[in-house]
C-alpha positions as CSV (number, residue, x, y, z in Angstrom):
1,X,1.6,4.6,-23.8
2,X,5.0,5.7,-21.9
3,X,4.6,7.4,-19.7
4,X,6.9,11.2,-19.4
5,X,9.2,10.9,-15.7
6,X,9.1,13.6,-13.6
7,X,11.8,16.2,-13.1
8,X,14.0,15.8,-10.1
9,X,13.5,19.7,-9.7
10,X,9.7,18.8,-9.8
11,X,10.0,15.6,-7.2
12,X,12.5,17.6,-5.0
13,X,10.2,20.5,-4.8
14,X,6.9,17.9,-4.0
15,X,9.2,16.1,-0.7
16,X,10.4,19.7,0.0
17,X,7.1,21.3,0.6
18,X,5.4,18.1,1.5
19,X,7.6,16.5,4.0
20,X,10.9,18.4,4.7
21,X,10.1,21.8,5.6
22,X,8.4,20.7,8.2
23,X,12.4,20.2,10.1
24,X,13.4,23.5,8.7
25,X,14.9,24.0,12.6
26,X,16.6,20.7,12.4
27,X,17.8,20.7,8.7
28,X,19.5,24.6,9.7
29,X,21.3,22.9,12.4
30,X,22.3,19.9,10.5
31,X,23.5,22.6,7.7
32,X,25.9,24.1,10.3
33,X,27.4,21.3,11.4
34,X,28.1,20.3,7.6
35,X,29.8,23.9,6.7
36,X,31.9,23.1,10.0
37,X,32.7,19.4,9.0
38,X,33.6,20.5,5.3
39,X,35.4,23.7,6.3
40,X,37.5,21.4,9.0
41,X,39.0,19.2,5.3
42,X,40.0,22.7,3.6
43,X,41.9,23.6,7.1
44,X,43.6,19.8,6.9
45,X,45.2,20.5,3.3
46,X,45.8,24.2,4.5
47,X,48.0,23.6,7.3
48,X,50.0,20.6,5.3
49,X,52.5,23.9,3.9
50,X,53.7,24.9,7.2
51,X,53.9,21.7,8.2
52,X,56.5,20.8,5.6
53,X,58.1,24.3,5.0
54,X,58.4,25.3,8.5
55,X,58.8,22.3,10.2
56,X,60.3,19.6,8.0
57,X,62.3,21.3,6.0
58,X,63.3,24.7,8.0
59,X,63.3,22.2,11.0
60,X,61.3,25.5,13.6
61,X,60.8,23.5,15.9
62,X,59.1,26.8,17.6
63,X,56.3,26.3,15.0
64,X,55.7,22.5,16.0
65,X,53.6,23.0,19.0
66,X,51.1,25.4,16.9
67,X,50.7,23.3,14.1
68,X,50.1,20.2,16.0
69,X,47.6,21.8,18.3
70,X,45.7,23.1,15.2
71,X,45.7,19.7,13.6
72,X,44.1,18.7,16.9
73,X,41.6,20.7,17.0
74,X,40.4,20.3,13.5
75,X,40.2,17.1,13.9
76,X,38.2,17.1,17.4
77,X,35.8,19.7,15.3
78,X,35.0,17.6,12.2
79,X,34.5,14.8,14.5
80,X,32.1,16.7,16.9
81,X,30.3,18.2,13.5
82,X,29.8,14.8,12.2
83,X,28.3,13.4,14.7
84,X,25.8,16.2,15.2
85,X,24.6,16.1,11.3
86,X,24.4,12.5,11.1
87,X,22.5,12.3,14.1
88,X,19.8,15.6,12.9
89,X,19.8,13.5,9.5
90,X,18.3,10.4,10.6
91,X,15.9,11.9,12.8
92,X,15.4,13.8,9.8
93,X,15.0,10.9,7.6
94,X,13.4,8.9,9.8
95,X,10.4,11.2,10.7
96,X,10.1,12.2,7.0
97,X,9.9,8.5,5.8
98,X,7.1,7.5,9.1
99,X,5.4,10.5,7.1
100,X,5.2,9.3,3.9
101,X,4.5,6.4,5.0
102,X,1.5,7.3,7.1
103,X,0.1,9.8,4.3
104,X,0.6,7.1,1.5
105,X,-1.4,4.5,3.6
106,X,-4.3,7.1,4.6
107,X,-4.5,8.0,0.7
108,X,-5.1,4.8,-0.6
109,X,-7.6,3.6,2.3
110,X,-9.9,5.8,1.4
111,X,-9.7,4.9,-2.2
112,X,-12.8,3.2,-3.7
113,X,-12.6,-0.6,-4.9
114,X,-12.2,0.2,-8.3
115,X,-8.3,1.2,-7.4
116,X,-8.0,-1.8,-5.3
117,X,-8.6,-3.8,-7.9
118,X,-6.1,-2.4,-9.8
119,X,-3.6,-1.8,-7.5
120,X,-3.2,-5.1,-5.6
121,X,-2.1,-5.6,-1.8
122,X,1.6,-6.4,-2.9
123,X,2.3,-3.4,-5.1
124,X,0.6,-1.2,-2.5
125,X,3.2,-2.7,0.5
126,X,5.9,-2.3,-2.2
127,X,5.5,1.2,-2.1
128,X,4.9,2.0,1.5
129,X,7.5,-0.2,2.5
130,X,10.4,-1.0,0.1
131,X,9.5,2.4,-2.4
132,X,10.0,4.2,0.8
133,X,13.1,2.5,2.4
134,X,14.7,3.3,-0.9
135,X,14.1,7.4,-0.5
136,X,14.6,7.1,3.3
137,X,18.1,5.1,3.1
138,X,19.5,7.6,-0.3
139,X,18.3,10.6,1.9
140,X,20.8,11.1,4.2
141,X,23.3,10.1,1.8
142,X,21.4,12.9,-0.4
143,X,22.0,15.9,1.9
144,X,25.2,15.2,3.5
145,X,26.6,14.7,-0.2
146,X,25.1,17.8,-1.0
147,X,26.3,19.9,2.1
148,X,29.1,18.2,3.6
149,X,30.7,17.3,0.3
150,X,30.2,20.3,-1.6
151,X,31.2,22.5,1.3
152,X,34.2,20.4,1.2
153,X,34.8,20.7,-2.0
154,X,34.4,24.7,-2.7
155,X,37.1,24.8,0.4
156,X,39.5,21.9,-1.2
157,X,39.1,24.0,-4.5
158,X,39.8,27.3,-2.7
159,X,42.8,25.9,-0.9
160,X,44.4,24.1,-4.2
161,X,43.4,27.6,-6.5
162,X,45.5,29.9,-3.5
163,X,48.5,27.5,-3.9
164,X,48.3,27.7,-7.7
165,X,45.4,28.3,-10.2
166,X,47.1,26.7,-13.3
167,X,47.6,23.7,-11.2
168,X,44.2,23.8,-10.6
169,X,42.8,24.5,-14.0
170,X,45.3,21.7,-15.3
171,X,43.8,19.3,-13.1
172,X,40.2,19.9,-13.6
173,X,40.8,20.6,-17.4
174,X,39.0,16.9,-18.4
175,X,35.8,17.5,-16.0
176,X,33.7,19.3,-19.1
177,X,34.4,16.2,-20.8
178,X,32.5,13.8,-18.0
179,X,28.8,16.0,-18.8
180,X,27.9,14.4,-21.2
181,X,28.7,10.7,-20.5
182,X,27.4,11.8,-16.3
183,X,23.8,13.0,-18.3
184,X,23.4,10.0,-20.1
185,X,24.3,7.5,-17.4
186,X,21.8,9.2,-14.8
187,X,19.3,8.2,-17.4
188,X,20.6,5.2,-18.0
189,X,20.5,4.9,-13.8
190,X,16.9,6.2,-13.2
191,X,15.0,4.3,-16.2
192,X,16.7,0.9,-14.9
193,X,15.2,1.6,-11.4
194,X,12.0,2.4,-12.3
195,X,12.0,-1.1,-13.5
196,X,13.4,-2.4,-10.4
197,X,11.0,-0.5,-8.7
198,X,8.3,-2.0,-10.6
199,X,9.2,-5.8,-10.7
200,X,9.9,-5.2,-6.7
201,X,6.2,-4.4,-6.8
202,X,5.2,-7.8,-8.7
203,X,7.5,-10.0,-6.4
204,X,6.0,-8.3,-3.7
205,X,2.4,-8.9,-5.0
206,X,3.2,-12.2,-6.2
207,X,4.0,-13.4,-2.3
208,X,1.3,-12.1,-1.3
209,X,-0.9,-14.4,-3.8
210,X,1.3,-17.4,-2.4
211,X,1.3,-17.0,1.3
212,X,-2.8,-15.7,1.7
213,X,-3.1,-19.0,-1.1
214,X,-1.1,-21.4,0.6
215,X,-3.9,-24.1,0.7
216,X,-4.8,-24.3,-2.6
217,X,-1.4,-24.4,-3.7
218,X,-0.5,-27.2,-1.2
219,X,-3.8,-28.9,-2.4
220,X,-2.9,-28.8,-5.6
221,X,0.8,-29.2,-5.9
222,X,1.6,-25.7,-6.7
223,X,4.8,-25.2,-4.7
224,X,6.6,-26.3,-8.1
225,X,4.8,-24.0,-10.3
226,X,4.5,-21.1,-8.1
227,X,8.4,-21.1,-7.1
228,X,9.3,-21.1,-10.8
229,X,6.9,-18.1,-11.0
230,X,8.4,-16.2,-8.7
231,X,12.3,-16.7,-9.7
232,X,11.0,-15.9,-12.9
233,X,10.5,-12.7,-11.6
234,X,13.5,-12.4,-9.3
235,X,15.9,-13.0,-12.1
236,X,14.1,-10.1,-13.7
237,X,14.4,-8.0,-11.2
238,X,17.9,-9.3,-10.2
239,X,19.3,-8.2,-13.8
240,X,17.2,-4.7,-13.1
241,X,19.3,-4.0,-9.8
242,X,22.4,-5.1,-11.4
243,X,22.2,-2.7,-14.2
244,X,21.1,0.3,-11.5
245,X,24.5,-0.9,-9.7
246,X,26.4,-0.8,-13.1
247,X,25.3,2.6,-14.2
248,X,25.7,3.9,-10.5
249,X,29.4,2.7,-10.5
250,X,30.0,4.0,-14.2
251,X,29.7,7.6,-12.8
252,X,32.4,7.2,-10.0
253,X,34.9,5.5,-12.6
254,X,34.3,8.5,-14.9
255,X,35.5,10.6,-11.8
256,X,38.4,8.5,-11.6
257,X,39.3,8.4,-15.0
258,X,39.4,12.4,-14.8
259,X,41.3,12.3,-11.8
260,X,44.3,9.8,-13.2
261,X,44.7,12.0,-16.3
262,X,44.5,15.2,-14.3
263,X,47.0,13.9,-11.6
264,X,49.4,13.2,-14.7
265,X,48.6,16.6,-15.9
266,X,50.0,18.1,-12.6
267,X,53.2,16.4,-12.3
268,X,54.3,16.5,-15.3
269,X,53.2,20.6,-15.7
270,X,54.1,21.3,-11.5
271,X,56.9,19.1,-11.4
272,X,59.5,20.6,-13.3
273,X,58.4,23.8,-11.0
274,X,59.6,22.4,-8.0
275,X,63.0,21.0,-9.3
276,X,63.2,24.4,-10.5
277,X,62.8,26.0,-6.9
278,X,59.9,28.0,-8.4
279,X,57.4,25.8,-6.1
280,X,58.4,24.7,-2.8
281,X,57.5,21.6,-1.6
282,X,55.0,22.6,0.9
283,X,52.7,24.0,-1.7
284,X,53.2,20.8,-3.5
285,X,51.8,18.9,-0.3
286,X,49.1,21.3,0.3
287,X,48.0,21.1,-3.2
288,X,48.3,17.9,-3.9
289,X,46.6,17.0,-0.3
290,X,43.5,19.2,-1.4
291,X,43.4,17.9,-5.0
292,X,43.7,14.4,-3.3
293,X,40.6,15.0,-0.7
294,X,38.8,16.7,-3.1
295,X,38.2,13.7,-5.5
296,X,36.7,11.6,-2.2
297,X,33.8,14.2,-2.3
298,X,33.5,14.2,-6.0
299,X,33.3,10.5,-6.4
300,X,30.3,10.5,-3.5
301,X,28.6,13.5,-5.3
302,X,28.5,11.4,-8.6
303,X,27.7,8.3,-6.5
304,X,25.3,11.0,-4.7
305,X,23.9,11.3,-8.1
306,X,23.4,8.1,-9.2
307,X,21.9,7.5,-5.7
308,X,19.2,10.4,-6.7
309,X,18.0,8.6,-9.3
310,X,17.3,5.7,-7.7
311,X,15.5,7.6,-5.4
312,X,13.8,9.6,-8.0
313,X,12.5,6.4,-9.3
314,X,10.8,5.2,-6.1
315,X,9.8,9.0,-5.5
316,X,8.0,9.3,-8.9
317,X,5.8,6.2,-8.2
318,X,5.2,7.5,-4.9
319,X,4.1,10.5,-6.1
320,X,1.6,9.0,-8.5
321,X,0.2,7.2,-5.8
322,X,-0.5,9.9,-3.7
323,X,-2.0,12.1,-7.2
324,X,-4.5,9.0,-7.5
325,X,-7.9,11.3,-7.2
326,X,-10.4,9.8,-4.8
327,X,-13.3,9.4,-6.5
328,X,-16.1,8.8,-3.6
329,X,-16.1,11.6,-1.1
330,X,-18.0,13.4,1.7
331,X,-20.1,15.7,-0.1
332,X,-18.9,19.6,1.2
333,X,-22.5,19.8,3.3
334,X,-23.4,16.9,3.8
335,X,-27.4,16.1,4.9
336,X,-27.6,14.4,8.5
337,X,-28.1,11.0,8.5
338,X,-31.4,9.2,9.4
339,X,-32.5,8.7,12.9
340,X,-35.0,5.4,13.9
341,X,-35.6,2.9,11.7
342,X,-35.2,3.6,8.3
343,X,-36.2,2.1,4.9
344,X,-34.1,1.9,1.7
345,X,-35.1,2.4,-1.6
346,X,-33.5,2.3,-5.0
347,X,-35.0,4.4,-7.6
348,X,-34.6,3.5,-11.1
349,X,-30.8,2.7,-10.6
350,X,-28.3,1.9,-13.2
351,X,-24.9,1.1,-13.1
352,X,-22.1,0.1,-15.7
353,X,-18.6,-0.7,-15.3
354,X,-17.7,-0.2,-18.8
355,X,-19.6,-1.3,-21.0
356,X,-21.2,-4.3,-19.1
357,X,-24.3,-3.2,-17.3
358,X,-24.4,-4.2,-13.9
359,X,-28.0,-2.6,-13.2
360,X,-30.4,-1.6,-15.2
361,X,-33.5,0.8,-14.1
362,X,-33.7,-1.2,-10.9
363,X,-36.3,-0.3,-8.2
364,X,-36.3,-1.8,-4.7
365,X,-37.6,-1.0,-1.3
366,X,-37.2,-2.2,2.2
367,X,-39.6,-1.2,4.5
368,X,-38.6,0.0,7.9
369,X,-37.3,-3.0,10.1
370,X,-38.4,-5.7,7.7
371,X,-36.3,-8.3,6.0
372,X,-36.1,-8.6,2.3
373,X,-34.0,-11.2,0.5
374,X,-32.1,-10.8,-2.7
375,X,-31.9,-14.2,-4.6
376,X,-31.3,-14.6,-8.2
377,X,-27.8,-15.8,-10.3
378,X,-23.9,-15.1,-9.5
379,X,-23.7,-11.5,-11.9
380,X,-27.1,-10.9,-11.6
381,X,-26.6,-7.6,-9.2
382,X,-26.9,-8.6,-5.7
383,X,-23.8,-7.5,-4.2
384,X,-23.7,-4.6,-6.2
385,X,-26.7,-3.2,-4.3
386,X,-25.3,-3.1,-0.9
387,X,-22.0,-1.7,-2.4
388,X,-24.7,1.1,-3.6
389,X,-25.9,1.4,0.0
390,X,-22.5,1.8,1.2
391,X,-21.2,4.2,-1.2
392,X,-18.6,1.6,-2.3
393,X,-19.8,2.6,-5.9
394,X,-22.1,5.4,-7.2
395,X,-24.7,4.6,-9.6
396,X,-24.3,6.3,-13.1
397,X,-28.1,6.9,-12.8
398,X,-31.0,7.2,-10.4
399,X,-31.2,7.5,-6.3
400,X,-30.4,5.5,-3.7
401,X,-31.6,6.7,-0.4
402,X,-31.8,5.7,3.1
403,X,-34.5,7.0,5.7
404,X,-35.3,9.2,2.9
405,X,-31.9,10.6,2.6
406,X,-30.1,10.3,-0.6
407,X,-26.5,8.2,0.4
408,X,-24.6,10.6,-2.0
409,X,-25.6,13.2,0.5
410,X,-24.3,11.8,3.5
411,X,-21.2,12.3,5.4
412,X,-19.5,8.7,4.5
413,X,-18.5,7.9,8.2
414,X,-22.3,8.8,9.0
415,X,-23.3,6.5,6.5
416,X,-21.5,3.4,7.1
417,X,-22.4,3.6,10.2
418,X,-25.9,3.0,9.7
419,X,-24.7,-0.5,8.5
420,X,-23.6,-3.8,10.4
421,X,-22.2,-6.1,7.4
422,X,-21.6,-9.8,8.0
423,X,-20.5,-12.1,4.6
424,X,-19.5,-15.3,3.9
425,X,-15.8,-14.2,3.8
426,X,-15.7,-13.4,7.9
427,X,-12.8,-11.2,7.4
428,X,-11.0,-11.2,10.9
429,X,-7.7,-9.7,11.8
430,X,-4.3,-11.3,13.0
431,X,-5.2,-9.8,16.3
432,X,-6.8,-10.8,19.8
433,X,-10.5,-12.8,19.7
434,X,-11.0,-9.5,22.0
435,X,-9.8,-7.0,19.7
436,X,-11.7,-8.3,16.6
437,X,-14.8,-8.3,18.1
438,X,-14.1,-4.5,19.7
439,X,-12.3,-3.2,16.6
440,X,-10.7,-0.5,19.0
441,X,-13.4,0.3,21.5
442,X,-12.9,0.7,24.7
443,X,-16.3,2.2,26.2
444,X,-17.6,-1.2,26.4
445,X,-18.3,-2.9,29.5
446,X,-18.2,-7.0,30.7
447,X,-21.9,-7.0,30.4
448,X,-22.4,-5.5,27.5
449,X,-19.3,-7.9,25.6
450,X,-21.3,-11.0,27.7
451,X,-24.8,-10.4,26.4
452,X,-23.0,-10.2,23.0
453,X,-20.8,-13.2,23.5
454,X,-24.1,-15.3,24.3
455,X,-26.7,-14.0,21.7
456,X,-23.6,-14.7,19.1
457,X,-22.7,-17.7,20.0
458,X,-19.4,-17.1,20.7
459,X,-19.4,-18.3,24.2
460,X,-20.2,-22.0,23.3
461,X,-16.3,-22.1,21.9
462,X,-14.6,-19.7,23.8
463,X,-13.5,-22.2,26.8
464,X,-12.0,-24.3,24.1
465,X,-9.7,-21.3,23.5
466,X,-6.4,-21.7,25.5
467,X,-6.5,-18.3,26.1
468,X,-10.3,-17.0,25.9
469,X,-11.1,-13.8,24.8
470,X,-7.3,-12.9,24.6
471,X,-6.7,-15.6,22.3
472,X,-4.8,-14.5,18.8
473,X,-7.1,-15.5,15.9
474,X,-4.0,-16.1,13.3
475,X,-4.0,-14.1,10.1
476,X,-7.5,-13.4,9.1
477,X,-8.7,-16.4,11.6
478,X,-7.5,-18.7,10.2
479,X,-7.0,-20.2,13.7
480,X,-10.9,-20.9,14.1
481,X,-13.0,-22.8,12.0
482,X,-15.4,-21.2,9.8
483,X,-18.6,-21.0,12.0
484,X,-16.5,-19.9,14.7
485,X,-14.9,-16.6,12.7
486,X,-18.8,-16.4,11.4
487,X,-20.0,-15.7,15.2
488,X,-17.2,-13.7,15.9
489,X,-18.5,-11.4,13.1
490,X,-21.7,-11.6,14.2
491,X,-20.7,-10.3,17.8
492,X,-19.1,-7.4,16.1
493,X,-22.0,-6.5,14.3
494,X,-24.2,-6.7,17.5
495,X,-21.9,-4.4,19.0
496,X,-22.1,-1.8,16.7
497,X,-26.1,-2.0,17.2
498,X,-26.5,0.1,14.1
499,X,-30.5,0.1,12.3
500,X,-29.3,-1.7,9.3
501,X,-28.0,-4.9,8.5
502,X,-26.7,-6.5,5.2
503,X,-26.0,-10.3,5.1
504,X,-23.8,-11.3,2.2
505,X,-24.1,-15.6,1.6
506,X,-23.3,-15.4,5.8
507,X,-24.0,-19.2,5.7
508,X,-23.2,-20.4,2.5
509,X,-19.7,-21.8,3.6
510,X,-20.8,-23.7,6.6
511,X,-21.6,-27.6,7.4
512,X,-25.1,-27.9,8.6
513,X,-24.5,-28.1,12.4
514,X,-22.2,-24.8,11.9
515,X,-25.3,-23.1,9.8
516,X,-27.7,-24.2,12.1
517,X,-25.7,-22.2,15.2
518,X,-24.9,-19.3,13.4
519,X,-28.6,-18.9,11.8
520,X,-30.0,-18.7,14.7
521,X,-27.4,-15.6,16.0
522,X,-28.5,-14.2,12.8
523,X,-32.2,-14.3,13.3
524,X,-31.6,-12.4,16.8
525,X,-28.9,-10.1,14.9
526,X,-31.4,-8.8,12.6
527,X,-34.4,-8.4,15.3
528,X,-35.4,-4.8,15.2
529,X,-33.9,-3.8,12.2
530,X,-34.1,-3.3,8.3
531,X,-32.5,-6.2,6.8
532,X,-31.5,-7.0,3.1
533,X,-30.2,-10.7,2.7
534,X,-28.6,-12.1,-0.2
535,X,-29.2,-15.7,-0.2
536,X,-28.7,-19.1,-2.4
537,X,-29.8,-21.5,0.5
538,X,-33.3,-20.0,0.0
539,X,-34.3,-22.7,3.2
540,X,-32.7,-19.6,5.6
541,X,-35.1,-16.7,3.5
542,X,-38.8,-18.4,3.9
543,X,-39.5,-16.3,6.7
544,X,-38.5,-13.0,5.1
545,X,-41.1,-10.6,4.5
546,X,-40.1,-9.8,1.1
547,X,-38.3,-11.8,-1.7
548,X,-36.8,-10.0,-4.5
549,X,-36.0,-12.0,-7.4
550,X,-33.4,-10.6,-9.8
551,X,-31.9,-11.5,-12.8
552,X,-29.0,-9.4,-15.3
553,X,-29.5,-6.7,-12.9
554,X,-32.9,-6.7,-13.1
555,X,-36.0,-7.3,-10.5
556,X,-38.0,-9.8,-12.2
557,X,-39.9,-10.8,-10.0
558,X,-41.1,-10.1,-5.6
559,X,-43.0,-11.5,-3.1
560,X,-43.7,-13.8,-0.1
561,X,-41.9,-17.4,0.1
562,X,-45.6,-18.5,-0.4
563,X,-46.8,-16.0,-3.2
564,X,-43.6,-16.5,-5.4
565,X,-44.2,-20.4,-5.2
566,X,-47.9,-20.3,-6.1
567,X,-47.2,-18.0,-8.8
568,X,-44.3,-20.8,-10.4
569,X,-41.5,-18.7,-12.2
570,X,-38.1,-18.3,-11.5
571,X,-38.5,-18.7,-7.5
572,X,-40.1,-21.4,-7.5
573,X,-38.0,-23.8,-10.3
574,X,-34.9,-22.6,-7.9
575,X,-36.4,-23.5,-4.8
576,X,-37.9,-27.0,-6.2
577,X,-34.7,-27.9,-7.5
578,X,-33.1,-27.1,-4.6
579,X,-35.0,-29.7,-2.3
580,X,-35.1,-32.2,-4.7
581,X,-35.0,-36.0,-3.5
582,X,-34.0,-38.6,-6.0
583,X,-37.7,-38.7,-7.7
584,X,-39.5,-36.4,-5.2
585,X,-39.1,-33.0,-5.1
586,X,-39.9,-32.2,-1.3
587,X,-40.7,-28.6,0.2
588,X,-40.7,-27.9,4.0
589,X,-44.5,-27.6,4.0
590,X,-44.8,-31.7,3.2
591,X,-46.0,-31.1,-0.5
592,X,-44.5,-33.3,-2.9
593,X,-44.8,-33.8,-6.3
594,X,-43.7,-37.4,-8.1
595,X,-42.1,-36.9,-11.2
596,X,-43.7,-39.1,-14.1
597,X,-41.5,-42.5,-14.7
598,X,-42.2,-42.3,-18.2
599,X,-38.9,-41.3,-20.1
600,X,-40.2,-39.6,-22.5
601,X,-41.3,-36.9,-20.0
602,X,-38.4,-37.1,-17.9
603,X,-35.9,-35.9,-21.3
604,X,-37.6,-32.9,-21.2
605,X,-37.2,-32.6,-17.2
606,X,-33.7,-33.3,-17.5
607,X,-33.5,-30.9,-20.3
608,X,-35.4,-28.2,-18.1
609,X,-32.9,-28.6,-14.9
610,X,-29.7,-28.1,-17.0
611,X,-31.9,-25.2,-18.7
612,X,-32.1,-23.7,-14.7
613,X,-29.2,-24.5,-13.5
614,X,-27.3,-22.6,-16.3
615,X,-29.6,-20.0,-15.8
616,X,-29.5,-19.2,-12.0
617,X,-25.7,-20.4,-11.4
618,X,-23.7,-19.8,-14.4
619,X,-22.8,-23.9,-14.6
């Protein structure tokens, strides 16, 4: 469904009471300085008729010195005037657009993942950047075309009217003419924009596709496909900008249409005046100066308008953006967050997205500063429950409650930071090895990051960084190896030192010498607190207290590494299949089964693993 654009009154009152009456000072000054810089045009076509009647023609040379000292100090004036607005304008425009900026990027951080998912990393730096650049560069053209120009204008009118109103009204006789055509092609203008605007947003998310999948592509000999992609989309949005261009530059030849058959108008009416003696020719220059300068500020208001619209465009999408609700807030009084070591517990949860069910009447608990493992199929819920914990998502039904505190009714900064989170993606930052593992503290001291640095891990490889802690990472780390950005996560989350910890598939990306170093930081990470791990390798869960098997967002079955395996099941099939050895299938306690030779009974085990493996991994 279309959707209905918003009114330039409507957008120009939202930037007004949003952004710009906050230089109310400035934008008073600025306005002076226009009033002075237009008024200083009017006095230029003013003082052409004693110019030519009293000095050219009448040859007084008494009058020369006055007039030429006038024409000096107009011009010193407008130049001085200016200056001043130009400079007020951009500080103006500059301040207004960091603004923006800032309030469009604090909106849509706290947005929940839901948005995200619909509004990708590209469209959202289109808007903050190029949506923005587009209102900050037409905004200074905006307000001086709307003071300096029209000031100019109303005094060029005045001028030309005092030297002769028929004049005048012969010249602007075609304008009424122009408002029709001027409506439709500032339609024309804004609607082509708004899909500029739009395919700028899906170059912009397209590049970011590219650039953060440059491996893959080089791996498999994208660069082909993926460049013809992209042009496909630049010649789209080549012809958008082209047509914004064309309709902008239809309104300024309408101007100058008007002006050509106006100018006619004039000298054929005014002409015979002059022959005639009726007119002298000092008017004539005086008027036709001010007629002449005033069709320079009526071609940059039409251009001025055409501008607008482009501006309205990127203003309008802006504007949606920042009307986005936010979904998962603070509650207004919110319930203090748990002290000590707490449990978690999820009470008859469900959650849908849709109509797919995600969870369905799903009870859990963690006991205060024990570990429990969350194993089970990709879709079958896993991940969803620690986005429950964090309030990444709210459940349609049931509680979910930490230390006995509902999460819904915590403050969300209190919340999250009950929580250290380390997954298998190791997110790190295109900044410093120092500053990712601080994240903007500075209340830490050398023995405090040491102690971390060793239990993490991170200390084994830091002399093989050129320059140690200070070392820049590359965009998100992509200058260490996996394990390494893997310990450098770690060390933040033993920093934070919060009672809580979440492990996402921490290990599931690493070779086995990798694992094997990064386990064991894990297994002093989670000393001392309540842990929930979500697991495939189920070799790095034996020693959790409590195994929750799940499956279609159900818990189907819990219990000890040795209780799930002597009660067979789900658990159990996963975990023999998961150590199996050509014919023996081998756990770590030394018991081994020998499946039968007899091929009759191995067609049924064949049958059985594809029956599992479809059923626990989706394959």
């Amino acid at each position: 469904m279309s959707r209905k654009p918003a009114s330039s009154a409507g957008l120009m009152r939202w930037v007004w009471t949003g952004y710009l009456h906050r230089h109310l000072g400035l934008l008073g000054v600025a306005l002076m300085f226009m009033l002075l810089e237009g008024s200083m045009v009017g006095a230029v076509s003013y003082m052409m008729q004693p110019m030519f009647d009293e000095i050219f023609v009448k040859g007084n040379t008494g009058s020369l010195g006055w007039v030429s000292l006038a024409f000096l100090i107009i011009f010193t004036l407008r130049g001085l005037a200016g200056g001043g607005q130009k400079v007020l304008l951009a500080r103006i425009s500059q301040e207004t657009a960091a603004h923006l900026r800032m309030d469009i990027l604090n909106r849509t951080i706290r947005q929940d993942p839901s948005f995200h998912q619909t509004h990708p990393p590209g469209f959202l730096i289109q808007r903050i950047q190029s949506d923005v650049s587009a209102v900050n560069q037409v905004w200074q053209v905006i307000i001086t075309g709307a003071g300096r120009d029209a000031v100019s204008l109303v005094v060029l009118m005045a001028v030309a009217i005092n030297v002769d109103w028929a004049w005048t009204a012969v010249m602007m006789g075609g304008l009424p003419l122009l408002l029709l055509p001027i409506a439709v092609a500032q339609r024309y203008v804004r609607k082509k924009a708004a899909q500029a605007r739009d395919l700028g947003a899906t170059l912009a998310t397209r590049l970011d596709e590219i650039f953060h999948g440059i491996v893959p592509v080089k791996l498999n000999n994208l660069e082909e496909y993926q460049a013809g992609r992209f042009n496909t989309h630049m010649n789209g949005f080549v012809r958008s900008e082209v047509r914004v261009i064309f309709g902008a530059a239809s309104l300024t030849a309408m101007i100058d249409f008007m002006a050509g058959l106006g100018f006619m108008g004039v000298l054929l009416y005014g002409g015979s005046e002059i022959i005639q003696g009726e007119k002298s020719v000092g008017q004539f220059m005086s008027f036709f100066t001010a007629i002449g300068l005033a069709f320079d500020p009526m071609r940059r208001l039409a251009s001025v308008s055409g501008t607008w619209q482009v501006a309205a465009a990127a203003l309008e999408r802006i504007k949606e953006l920042m009307d986005a609700p936010i979904t998962l807030t603070s509650p207004e009084n919110p319930v203090a967050a748990p002290t000590g070591l707490p449990d978690i517990r999820l009470d008859n949860v469900t959650l849908k997205y849709g109509d797919s069910t995600v969870l369905n009447n799903l009870s859990l608990t963690a006991e205060p500063g024990k570990t429990v493992a969350l194993v089970g199929a990709s879709g079958a819920g896993k991940s969803t429950i620690f986005n429950l914990l964090t309030r990444l998502v709210d459940p349609q039904e049931g509680r979910v409650s930490v230390g006995g505190v509902a999460v819904a009714d915590m403050d969300l900064g209190e919340l999250r930071n009950l929580y250290s989170v380390v997954t298998q993606e190791a997110l790190l930052f295109d900044e410093t090895l120092r500053e990712n593992i601080l994240l903007g503290r500075t209340d830490v001291s050398d023995a405090t990051l040491k102690k971390v640095l060793d239990a993490a891990h991170v200390s084994d490889f830091l002399p093989k960084l050129a320059d140690g802690l200070d070392t820049q990472v590359g965009p998100r780390g992509s200058a260490l190896s996996g394990g390494q950005r893997q310990r450098v996560v770690i060390a933040r989350a033993l920093l934070r030192d919060t009672p809580i910890l979440l492990l996402d598939e921490a290990t599931s990306a690493l070779d086995a010498q990798s694992e094997k170093v990064v386990q064991e930081a894990l297994d002093r990470l989670s000393g001392g607190r309540t842990t929930l791990v979500i697991a495939h390798r189920l070799s790095t869960i034996r020693s959790a207290d409590l195994i929750v098997v799940m499956e279609r967002g159900e818990v189907v079955d819990q219990g000890t590494h040795d209780e799930l395996l002597a009660r067979g099941g789900i658990y159990a099939d996963l975990y023999r299949l998961q150590f199996q050895d050509g014919k023996t299938l081998v756990d770590p306690e030394g018991v081994a089964a020998q499946i039968r030779d007899d091929p009759a009974e191995a067609r049924p085990r064949s049958h059985w693993l594809r029956r599992l493996t479809t059923r626990m991994f989706g394959i």
